[in-house]
Residue frames relative to the residue before (quaternion, step in Angstrom):
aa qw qx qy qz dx dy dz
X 1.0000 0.0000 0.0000 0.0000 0.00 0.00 0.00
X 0.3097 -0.6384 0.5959 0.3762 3.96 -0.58 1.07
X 0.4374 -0.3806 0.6891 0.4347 3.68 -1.89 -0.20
X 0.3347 -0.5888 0.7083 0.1991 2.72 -2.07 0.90
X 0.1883 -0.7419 0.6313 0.1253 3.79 -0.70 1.09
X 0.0082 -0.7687 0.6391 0.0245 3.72 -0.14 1.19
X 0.2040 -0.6890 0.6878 0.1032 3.91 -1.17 0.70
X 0.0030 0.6230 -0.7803 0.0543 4.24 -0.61 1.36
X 0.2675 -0.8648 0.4205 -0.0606 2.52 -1.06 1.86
X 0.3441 -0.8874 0.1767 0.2507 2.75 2.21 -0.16
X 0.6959 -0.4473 0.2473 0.5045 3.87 -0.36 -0.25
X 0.7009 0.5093 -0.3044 0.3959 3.42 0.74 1.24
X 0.4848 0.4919 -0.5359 0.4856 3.55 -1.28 1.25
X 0.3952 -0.6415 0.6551 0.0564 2.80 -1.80 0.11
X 0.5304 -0.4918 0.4058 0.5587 3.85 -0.72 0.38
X 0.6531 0.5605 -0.3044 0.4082 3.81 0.43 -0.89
X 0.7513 0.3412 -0.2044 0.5267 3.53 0.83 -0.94
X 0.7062 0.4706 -0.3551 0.3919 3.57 1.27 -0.14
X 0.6721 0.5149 -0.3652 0.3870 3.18 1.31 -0.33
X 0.5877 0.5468 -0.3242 0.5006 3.50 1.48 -0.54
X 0.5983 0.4205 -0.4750 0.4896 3.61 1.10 -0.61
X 0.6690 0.4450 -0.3725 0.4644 4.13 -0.04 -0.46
X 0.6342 0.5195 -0.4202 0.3890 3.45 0.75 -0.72
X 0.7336 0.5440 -0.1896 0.3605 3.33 1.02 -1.61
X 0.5412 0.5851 -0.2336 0.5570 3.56 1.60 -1.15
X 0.7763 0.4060 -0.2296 0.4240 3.53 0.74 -0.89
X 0.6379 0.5118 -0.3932 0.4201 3.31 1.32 -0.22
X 0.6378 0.5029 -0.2671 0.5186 3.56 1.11 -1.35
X 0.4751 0.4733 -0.5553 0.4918 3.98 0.76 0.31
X 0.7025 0.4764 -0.3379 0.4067 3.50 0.17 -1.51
X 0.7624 0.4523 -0.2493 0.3900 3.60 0.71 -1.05
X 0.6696 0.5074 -0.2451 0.4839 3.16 1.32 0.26
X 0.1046 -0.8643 0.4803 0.1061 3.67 0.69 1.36
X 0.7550 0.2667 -0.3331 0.4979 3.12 -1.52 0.92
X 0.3391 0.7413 -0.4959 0.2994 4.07 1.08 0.00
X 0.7926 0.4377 -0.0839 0.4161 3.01 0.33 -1.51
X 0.4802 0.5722 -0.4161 0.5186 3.55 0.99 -0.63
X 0.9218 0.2943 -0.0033 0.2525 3.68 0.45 -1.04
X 0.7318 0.1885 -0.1903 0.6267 2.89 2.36 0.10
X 0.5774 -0.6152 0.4565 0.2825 3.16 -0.84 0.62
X 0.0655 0.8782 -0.4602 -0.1128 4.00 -0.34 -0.49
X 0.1714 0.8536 -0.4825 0.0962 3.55 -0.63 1.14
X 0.0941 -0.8177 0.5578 0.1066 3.80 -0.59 0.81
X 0.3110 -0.7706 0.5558 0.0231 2.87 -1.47 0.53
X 0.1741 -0.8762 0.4487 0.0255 3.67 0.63 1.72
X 0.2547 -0.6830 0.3862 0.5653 3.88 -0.23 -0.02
X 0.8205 -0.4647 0.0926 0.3197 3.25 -1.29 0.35
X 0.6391 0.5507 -0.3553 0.4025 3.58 1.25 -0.34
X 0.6875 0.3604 -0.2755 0.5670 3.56 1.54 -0.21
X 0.2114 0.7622 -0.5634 0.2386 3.84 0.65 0.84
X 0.7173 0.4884 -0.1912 0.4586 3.10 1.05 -1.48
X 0.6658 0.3285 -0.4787 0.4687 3.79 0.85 -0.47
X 0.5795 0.4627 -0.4850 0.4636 4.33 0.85 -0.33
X 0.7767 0.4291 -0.2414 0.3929 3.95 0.32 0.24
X 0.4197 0.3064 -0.4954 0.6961 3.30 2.04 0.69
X 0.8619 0.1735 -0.4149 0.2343 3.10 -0.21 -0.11
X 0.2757 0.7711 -0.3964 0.4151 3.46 1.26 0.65
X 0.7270 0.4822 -0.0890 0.4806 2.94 0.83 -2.08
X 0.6109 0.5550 -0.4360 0.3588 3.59 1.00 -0.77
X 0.7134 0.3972 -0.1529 0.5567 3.68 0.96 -1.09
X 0.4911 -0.6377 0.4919 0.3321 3.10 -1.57 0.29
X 0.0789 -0.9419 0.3081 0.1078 3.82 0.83 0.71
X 0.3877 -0.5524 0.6648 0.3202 3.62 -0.73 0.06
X 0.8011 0.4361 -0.2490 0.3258 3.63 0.43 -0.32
X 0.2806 -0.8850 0.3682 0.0498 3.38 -0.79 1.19
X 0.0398 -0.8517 0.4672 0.2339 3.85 -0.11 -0.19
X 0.1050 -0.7270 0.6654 0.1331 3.37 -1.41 0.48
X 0.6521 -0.3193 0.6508 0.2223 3.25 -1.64 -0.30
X 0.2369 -0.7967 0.5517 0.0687 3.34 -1.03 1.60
X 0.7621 -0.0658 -0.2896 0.5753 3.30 0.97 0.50
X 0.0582 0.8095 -0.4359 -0.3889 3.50 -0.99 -1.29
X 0.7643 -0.4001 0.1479 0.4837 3.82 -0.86 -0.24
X 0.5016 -0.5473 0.4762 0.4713 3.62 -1.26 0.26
X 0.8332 0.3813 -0.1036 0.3867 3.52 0.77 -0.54
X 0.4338 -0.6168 0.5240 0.3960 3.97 -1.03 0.62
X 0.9222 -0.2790 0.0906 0.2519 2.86 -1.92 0.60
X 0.5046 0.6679 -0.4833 0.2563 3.89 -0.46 0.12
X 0.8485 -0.1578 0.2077 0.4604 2.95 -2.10 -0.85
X 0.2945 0.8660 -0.3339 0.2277 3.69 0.23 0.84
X 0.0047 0.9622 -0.2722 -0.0116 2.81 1.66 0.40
X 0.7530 0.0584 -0.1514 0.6378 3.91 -0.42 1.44
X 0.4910 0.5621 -0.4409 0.4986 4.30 0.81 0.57
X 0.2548 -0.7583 0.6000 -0.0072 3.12 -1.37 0.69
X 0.2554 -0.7395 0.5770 0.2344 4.01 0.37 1.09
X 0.6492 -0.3586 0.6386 0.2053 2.81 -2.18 -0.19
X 0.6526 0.5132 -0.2542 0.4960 3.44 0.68 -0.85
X 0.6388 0.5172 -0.2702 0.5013 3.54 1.19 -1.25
X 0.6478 0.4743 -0.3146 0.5064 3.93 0.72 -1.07
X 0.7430 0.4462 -0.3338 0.3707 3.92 0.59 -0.67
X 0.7614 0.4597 -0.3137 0.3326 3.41 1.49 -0.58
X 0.4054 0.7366 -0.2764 0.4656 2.84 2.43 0.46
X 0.6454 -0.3880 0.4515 0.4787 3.21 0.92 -0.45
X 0.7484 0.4937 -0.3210 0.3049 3.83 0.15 -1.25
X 0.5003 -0.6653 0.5541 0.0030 3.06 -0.99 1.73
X 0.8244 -0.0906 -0.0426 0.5571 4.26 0.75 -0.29
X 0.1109 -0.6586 0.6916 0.2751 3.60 -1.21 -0.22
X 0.3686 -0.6344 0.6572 0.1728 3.00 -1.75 0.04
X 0.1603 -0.8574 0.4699 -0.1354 3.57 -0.61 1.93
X 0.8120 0.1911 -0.1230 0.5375 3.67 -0.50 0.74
X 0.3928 0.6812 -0.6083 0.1077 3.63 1.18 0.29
X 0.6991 -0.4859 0.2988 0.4312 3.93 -1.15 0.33
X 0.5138 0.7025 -0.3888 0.3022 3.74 1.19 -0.49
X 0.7032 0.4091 -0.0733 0.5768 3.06 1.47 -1.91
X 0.3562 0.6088 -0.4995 0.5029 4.08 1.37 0.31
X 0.8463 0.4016 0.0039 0.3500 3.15 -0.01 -2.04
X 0.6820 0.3917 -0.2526 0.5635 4.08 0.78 -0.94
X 0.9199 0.2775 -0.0882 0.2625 3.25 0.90 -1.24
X 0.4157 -0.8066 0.2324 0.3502 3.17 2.19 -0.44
X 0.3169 0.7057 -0.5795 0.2563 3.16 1.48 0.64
X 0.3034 -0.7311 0.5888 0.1635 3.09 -1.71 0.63
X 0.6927 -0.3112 0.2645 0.5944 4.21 -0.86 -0.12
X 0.7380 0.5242 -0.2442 0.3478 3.09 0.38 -1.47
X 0.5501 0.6206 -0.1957 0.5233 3.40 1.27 -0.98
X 0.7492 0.3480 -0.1405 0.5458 3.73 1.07 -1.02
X 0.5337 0.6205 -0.3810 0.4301 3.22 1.28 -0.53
X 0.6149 0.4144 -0.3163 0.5917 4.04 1.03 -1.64
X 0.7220 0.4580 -0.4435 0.2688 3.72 0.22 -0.33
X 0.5997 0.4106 -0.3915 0.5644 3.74 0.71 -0.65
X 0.6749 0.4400 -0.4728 0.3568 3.53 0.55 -0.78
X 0.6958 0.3191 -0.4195 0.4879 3.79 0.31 0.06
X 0.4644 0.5991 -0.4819 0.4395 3.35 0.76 -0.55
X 0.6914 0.3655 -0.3003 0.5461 3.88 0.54 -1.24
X 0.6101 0.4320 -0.4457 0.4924 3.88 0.11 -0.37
X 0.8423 0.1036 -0.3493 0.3972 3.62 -0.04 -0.04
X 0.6349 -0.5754 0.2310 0.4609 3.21 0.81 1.41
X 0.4388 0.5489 -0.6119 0.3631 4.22 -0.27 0.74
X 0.2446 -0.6517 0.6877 0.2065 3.32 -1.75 0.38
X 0.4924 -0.5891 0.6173 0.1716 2.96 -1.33 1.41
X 0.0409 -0.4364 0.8835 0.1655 3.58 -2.21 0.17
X 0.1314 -0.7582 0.6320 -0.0916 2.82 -0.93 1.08
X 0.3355 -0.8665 0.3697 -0.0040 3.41 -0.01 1.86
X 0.0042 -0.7421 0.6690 -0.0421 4.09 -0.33 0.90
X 0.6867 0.6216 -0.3736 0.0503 3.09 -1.94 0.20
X 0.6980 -0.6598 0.2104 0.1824 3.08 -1.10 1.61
X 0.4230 -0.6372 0.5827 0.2748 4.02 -0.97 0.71
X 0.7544 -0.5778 0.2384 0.2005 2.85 -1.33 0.26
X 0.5848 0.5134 -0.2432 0.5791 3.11 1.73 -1.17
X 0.4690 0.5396 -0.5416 0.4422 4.28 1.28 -0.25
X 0.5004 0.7285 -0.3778 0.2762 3.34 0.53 -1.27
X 0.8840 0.3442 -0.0585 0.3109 2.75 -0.03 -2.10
X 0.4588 0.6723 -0.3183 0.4860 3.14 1.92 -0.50
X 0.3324 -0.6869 0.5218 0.3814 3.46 1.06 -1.30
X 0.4937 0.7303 -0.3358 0.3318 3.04 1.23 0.17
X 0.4356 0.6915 -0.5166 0.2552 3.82 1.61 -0.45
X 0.6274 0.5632 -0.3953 0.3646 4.21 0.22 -0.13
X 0.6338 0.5099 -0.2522 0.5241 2.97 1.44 -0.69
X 0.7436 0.3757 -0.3137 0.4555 3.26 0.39 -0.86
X 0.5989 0.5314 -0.3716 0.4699 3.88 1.11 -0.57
X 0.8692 0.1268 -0.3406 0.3352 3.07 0.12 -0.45
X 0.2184 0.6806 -0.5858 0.3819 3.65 0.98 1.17
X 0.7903 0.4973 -0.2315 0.2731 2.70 0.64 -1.26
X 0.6786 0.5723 -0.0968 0.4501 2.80 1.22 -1.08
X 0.5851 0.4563 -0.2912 0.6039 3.55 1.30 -0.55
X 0.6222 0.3958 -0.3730 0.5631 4.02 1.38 -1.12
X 0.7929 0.4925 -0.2913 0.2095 3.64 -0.16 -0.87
X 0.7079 0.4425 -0.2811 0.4734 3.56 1.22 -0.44
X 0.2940 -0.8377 0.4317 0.1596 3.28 -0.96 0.80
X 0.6538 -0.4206 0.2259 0.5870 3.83 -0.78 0.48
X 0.6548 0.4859 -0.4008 0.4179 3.44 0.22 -1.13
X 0.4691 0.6461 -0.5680 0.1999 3.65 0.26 -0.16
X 0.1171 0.8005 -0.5847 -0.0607 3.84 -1.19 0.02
X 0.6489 -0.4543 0.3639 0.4901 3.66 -1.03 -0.44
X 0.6387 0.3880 -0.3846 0.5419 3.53 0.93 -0.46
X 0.9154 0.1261 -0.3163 0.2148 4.04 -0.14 -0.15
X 0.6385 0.5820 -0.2236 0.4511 3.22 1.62 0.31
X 0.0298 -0.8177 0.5707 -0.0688 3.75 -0.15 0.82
X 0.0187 -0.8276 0.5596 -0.0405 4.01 -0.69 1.57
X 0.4120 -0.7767 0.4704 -0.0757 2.74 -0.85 2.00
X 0.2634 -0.8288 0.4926 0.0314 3.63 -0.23 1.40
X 0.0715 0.8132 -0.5242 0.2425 3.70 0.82 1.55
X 0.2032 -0.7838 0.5829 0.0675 3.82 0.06 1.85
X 0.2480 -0.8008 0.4447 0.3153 3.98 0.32 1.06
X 0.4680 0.5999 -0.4983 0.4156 3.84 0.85 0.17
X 0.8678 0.1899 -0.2263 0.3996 3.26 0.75 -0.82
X 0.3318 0.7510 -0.4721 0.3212 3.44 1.07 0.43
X 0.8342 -0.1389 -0.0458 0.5318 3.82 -0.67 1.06
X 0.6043 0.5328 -0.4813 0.3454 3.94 0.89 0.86
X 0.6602 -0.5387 0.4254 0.3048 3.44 1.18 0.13
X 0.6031 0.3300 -0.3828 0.6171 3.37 1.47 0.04
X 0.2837 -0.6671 0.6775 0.1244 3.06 -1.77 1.22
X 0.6477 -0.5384 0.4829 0.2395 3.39 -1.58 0.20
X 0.2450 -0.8065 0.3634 0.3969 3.86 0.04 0.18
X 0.5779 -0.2679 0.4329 0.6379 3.95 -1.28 0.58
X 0.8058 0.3654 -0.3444 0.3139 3.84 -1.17 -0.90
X 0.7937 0.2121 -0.2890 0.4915 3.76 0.63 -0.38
X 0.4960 0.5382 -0.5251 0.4344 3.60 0.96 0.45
X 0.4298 0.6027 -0.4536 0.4963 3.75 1.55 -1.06
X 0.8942 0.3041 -0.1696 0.2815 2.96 -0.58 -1.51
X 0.4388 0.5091 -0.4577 0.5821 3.88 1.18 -0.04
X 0.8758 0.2721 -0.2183 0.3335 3.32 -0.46 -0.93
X 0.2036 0.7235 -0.3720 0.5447 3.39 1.79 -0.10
X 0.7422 0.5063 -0.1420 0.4156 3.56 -0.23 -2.06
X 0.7231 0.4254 -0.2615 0.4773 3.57 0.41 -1.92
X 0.6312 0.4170 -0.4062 0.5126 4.03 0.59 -0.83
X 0.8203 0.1371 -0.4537 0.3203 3.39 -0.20 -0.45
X 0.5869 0.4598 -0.5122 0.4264 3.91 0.30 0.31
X 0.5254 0.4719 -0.5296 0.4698 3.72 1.26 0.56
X 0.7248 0.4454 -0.3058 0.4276 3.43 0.77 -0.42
X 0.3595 0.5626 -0.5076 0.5446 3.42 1.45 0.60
X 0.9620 0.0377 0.0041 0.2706 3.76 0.71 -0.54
X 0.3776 0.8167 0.0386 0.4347 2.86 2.01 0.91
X 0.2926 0.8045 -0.5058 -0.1063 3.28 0.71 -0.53
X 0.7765 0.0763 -0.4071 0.4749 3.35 -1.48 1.91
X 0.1894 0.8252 -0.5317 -0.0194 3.28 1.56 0.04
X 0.3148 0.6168 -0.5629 0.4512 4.39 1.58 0.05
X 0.8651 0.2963 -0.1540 0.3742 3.92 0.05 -1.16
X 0.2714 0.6891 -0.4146 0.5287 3.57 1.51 1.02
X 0.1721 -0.7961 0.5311 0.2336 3.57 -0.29 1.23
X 0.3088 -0.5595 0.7124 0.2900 4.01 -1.33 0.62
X 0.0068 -0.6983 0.6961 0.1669 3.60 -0.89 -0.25
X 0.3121 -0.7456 0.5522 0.2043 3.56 -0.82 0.77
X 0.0938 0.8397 -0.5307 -0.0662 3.95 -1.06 0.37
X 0.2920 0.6922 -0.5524 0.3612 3.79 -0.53 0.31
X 0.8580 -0.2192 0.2223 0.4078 3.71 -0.88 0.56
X 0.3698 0.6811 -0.5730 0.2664 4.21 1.14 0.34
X 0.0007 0.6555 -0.7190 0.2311 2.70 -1.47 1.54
X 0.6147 -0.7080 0.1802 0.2974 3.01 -1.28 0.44
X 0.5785 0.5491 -0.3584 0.4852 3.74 1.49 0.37
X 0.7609 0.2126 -0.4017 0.4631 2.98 1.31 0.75
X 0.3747 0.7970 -0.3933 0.2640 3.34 1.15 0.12
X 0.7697 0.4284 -0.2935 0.3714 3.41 0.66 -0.30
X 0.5359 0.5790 -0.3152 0.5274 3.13 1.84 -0.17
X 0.6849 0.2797 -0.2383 0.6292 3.78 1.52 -0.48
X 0.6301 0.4719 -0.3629 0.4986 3.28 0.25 0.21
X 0.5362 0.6689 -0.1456 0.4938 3.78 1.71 0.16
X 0.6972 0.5763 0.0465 0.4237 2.55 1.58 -1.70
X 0.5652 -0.6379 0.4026 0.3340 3.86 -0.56 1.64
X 0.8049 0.2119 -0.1522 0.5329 3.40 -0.91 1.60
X 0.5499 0.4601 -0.4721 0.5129 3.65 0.53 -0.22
X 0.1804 -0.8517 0.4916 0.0192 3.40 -1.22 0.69
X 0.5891 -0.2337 0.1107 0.7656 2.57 1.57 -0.69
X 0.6481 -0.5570 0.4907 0.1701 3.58 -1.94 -0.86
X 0.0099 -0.8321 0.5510 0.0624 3.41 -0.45 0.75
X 0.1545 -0.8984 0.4111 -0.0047 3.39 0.48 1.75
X 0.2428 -0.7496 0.6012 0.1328 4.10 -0.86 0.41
X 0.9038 -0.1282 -0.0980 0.3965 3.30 -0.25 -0.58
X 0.4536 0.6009 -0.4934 0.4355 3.44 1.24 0.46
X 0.5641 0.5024 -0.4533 0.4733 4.09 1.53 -0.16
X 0.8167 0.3859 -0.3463 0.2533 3.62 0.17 0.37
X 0.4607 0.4276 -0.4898 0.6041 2.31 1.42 1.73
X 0.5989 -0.5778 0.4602 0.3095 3.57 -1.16 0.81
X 0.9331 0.1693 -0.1277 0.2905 3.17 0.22 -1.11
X 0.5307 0.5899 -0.3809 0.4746 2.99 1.55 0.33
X 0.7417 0.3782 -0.3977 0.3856 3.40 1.27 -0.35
X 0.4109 0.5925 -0.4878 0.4921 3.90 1.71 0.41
X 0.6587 0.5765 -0.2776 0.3958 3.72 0.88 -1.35
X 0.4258 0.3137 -0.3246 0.7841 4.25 1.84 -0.15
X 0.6346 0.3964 -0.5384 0.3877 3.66 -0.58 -0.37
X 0.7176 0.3855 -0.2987 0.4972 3.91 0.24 -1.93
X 0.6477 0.4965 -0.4517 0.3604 4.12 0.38 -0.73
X 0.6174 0.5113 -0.3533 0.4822 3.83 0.81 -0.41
């Protein structure tokens, strides 16, 4: 199975800074022979610069894909400031990203809430990453299994499968603070998430995990190494070119 390097680019750039980031990301793949053979590659622009990462996408033949960092619970209508599913697919956008902790915490979505979303998201053909994982004070409680696999058991919908659904292990302690999970509790997390996929799954072995939380490149090859990691779901180390090839080449 290749890793899926995904870059969430979050609430930042400009049309200028987005086309030069994709341009630059897209060049240092090409310049990198045998990349692509071995990694997958997907970014995530926010939603007003999709259209400037998909001219120049569209101009090349690319290894590189974009999605959509979130989208609406609902299809098209009176909906005023939402963005369907239907709308991202006739755009071009190949995944979204659902349930990350930002849109938990700022915005109160709940499983169930992420669950109706991937579940249209999967009806108009897109593949969810579908985003789980424990705060800090669960931790300490001891409580991070519990709360993962709630989620995870609340957040995925039947339609899920190995071909449109990809779950992103994103410890919210370590998620833009510079702290990283260790090799031994990413094992055993993502350990946990495979075997409650195989509780509901079939090949639930060929189901990408995607690890997230502070990956960069001085640690990336040590998680990206690591039983069950699949690949990376990277934040602020994607808005840079060469740090997000420099996690790509460590994998």
């Amino acid at each position: 199975m290749k890793k899926l390097i995904a870059g969430n680019w979050k609430m930042n750039g400009s049309w200028a800074e987005t086309r030069n980031l994709t341009e630059n990301i897209l060049k240092a793949i090409e310049a990198e022979s045998g990349l692509a053979d071995k990694c997958d590659f997907a970014i995530f622009p926010p939603y007003l610069y999709i259209g400037v990462a998909k001219e120049v996408l569209t101009e090349a033949d690319s290894p590189l894909v974009y999605g959509a960092q979130d989208c609406a619970l609902n299809g098209n209508g009176a909906y005023t400031g939402d963005v369907s599913a239907a709308m991202l697919r006739d755009f071009g956008c190949e995944y979204v990203i659902l349930g990350h902790s930002e849109r938990r915490q700022y915005h109160g979505e709940t499983d169930d809430v992420v669950k109706k979303k991937a579940a249209m998201a999967h009806a108009e053909g897109l593949k969810t990453i579908i985003c789980i994982g424990e705060t800090e004070s669960e931790r300490a409680a001891g409580l991070e299994k519990r709360v993962v696999g709630t989620q995870l058991s609340g957040s995925m919908p039947e339609s899920a499968t190995i071909m449109n659904t990809v779950i992103a292990y994103e410890p919210v302690w370590a998620i833009g603070t510079g702290k990283t999970a260790t090799p031994a509790d990413v094992k055993d997390m993502h350990g946990f998430i495979r075997e409650k996929l195989q509780e509901r799954i079939e090949i639930a072995k060929n189901m990408r995990i995607l690890y997230g939380g502070s990956m960069k490149p001085g640690n990336a090859a040590e998680l990206l190494a690591t039983p069950n990691v699949d690949g990376g779901l990277i934040g602020g180390a994607s808005l840079d070119a060469g740090q997000f090839l420099a996690i790509a080449k460590a994998a």
